[in-house]
C-alpha positions in Angstrom: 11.1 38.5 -45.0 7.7 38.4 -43.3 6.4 35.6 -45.0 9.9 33.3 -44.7 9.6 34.4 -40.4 6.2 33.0 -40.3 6.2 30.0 -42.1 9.5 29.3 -40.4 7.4 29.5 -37.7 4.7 27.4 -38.6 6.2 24.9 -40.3 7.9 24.7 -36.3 5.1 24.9 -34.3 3.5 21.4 -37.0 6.3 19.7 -36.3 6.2 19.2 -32.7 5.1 15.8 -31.3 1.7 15.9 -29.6 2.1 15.7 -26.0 -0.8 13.3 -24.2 -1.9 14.7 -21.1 -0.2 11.8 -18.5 -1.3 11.3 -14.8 0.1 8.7 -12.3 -1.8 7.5 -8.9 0.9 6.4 -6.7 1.7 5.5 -2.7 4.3 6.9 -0.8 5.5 6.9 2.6 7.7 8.9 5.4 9.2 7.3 8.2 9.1 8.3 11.5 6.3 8.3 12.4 5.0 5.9 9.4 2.8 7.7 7.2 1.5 6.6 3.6 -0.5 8.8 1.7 -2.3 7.6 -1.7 -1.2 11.1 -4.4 -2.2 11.9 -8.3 0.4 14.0 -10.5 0.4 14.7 -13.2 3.4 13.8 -15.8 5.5 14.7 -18.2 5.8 10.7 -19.7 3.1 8.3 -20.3 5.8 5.3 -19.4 5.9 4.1 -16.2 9.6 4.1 -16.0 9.8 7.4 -16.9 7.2 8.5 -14.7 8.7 6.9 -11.5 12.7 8.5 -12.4 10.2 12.2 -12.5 8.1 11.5 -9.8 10.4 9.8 -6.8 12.3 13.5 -6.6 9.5 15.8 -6.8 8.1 13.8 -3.7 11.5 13.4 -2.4 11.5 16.8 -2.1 8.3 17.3 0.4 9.8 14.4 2.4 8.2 11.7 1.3 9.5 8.1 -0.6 7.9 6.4 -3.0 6.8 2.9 -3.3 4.7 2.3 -6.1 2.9 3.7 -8.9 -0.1 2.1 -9.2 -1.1 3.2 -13.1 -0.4 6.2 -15.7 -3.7 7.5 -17.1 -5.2 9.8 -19.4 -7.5 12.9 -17.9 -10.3 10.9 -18.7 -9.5 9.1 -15.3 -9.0 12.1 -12.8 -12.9 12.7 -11.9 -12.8 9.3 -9.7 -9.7 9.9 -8.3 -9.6 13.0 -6.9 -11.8 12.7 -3.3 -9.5 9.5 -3.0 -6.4 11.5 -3.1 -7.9 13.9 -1.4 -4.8 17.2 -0.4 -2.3 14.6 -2.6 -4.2 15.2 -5.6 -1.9 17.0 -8.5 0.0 18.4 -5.2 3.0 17.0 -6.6 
């Protein structure tokens, strides 16, 4: 019964799709005064689509709108981004 569990189990855990690490640098704004702020976050979908529908809420939630996204990236690319985005980086 053991042995049925586990590679049950196993057999499972292979079958799952490998998830890419996904980050997206992105502008948003808040009116009133204006403000923009340059962010990082990271994402759950490498398409940019995707990554704009799970990104506009999550910074709709702290207030703030978002215009664009500017690309999606690997973690290969968060080293030079991070002093640029600066308290927006992975915040949201």
């Amino acid at each position: 019964m053991t042995r049925i569990a586990l590679t049950a189990l196993l057999t499972a855990l292979l079958a799952l799709p490998a998830q890419a690490q996904c980050y997206a640098d992105y502008k948003a704004k808040r009116d009133d005064p204006l403000r923009l702020h340059y962010g990082v976050a990271q994402v759950s979908n490498c398409d940019s689509n995707a990554a704009q529908a799970e990104l506009a809420p999550r910074l709709a939630a702290g207030g703030w709108k978002l215009l664009n996204i500017l690309s999606i990236f690997g973690p290969e690319g968060l080293n030079e981004r991070q002093s640029s985005a600066g308290d927006y980086f992975l915040r949201y």
